[in-house]
N, C-alpha and C positions, 0 to 999 in steps of 0.2 A: 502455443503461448498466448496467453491472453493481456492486454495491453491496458493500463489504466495509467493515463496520462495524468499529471500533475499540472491541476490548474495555476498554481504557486505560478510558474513560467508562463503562464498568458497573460496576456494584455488586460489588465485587471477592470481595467477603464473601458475596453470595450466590450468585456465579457459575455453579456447579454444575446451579443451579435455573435461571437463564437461558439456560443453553445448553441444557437437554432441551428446551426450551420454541422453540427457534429454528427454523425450515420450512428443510428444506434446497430445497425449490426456492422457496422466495423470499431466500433469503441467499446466494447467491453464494462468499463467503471470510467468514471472520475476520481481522483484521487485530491481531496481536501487535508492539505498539511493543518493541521491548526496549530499554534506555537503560540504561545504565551509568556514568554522573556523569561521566565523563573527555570522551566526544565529545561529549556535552550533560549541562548539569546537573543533569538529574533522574535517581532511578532506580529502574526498573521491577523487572521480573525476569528470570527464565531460562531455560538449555534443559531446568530440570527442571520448573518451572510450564507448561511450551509443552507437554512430554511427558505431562501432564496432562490440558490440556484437550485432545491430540489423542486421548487415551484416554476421551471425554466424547461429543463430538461426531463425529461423521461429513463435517462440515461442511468444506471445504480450508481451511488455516491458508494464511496470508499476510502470514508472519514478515520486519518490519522491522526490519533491526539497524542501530541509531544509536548505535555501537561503533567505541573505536578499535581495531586491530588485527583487521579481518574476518579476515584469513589466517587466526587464530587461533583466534574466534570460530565461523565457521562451522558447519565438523563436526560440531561439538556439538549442531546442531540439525539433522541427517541423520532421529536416529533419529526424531522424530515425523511422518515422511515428509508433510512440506508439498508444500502446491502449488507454493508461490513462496519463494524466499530474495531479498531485496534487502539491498544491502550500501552505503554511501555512497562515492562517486568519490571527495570530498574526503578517505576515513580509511584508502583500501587502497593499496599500494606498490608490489602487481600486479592489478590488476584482471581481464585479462585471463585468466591463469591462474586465478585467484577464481571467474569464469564460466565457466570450462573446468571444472574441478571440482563445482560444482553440478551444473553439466547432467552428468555423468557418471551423477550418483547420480537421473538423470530427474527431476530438480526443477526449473519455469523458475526463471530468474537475471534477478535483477531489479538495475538501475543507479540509485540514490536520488541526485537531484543536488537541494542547496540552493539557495534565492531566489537568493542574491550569483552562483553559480557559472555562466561563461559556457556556455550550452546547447551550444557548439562541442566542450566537453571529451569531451563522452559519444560525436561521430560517428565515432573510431577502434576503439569499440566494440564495433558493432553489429551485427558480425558475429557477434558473443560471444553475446548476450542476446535475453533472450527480455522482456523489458519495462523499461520506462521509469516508477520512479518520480520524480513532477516535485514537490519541496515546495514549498506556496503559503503556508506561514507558516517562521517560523524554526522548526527542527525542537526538540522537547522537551520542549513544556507543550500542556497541551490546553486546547482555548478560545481559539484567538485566533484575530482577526479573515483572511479569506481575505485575501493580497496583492493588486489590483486589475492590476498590473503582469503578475500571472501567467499574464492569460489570453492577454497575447500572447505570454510564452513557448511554451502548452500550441499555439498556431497554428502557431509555428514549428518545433517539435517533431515536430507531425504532420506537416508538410510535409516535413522530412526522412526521416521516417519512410517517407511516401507516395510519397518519389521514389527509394527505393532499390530492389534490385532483390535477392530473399533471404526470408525464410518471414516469419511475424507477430508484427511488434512489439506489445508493448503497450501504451498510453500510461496509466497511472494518475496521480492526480491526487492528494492530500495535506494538512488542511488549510483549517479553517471555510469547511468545505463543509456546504449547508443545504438546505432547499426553497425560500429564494428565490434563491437561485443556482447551483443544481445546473445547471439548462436550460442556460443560459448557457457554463458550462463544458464541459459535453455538447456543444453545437453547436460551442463552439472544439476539439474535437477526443477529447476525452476518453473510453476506452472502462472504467474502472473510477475508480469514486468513494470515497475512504475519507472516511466518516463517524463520529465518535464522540458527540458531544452528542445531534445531528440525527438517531440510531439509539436512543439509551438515556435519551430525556427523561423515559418511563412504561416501565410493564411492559410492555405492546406493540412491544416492537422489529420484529414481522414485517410491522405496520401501518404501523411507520416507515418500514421499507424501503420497501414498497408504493406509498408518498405519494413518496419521493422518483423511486422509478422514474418513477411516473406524472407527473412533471413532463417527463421525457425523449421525451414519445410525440412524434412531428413532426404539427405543426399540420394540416389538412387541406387541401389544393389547391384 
């Protein structure tokens, strides 16, 4: 399982200091919510805070826009040359060209679908993208509890996933995720974890991550 914490949940004031302090080979991604008050209520920041921290850390960003108008949105976050862009099914008008674009600029394109939205919408996709973010709480506020519902979407997800035929999706998962239910979500199928609480409780985010991986190891035979 791979781990990409959610800076939303750190110390935003000190941030600077938190990320020199982060182990690139135990953190995996950053995960930048960006939220804009229009496609959910809250709101975060932008593509000049993103440009920021990608000039901080060495770390791959794993920029989540929870934005309406992605068409429009996106671009803007080219230059801090992320690993990942995810955009939401439910706020783009072309999706398809959306992920045609990212991947142009070598960036995977990631597909963000919320709880309500039927998992069917994203398989005309999939030919487009290169990961599947699944939200397991409403998207917009940090701290809520994991959906319970969601782990049989993340089973059905992979199974579509697993039965097509075409390079590597990637299933990321969204969403009061913790150390007692990380395992659980890992074995339903999950190959990245966004954690933000569960990552930034103390100053040891690197012990955090660590503790959550180690819940992932498979049992012994």
């Amino acid at each position: 399982m791979k781990i990409s914490p959610s800076i939303l949940a750190a110390d935003l004031t000190d941030l600077k200091t938190i990320l020199k302090n982060l182990s690139k080979t135990m953190v995996d991604y950053l995960h930048l919510d960006v939220m804009d008050s229009h496609f959910v209520p809250q709101l975060s920041f932008g593509e000049s805070y993103s440009l920021q921290i990608s000039k901080i850390t060495s770390i791959p960003l794993d920029i989540h826009l929870m934005v309406s108008n992605p068409e429009k949105e996106v671009p803007k976050y080219f230059v801090s040359k992320p690993k990942i862009i995810s955009f939401h099914i439910e706020a783009s008008s072309s999706p398809i060209r959306l992920a045609q674009t990212i991947r142009s600029e070598g960036i995977l394109a990631g597909i963000a679908i919320n709880p309500a939205t039927p998992i069917e919408r994203i398989e005309p996709l999939l030919d487009e993208i290169d990961l599947i973010l699944l939200m397991s709480v409403e998207p917009g506020y940090c701290g809520q509890t994991f959906l319970p519902r969601s782990l049989a979407r993340i089973r059905n997800l992979k199974s579509i996933i697993s039965s097509r035929d075409g390079g590597k999706i990637y299933l990321e998962v969204d969403g009061g995720i913790h150390k007692e239910n990380i395992k659980t979500i890992w074995e339903a199928g999950a190959d990245i974890a966004v954690a933000g609480s569960a990552c930034f409780t103390n100053s040891d985010v690197n012990s955090n991550v660590q503790k959550l991986k180690d819940e992932c190891v498979p049992a012994p035979s």
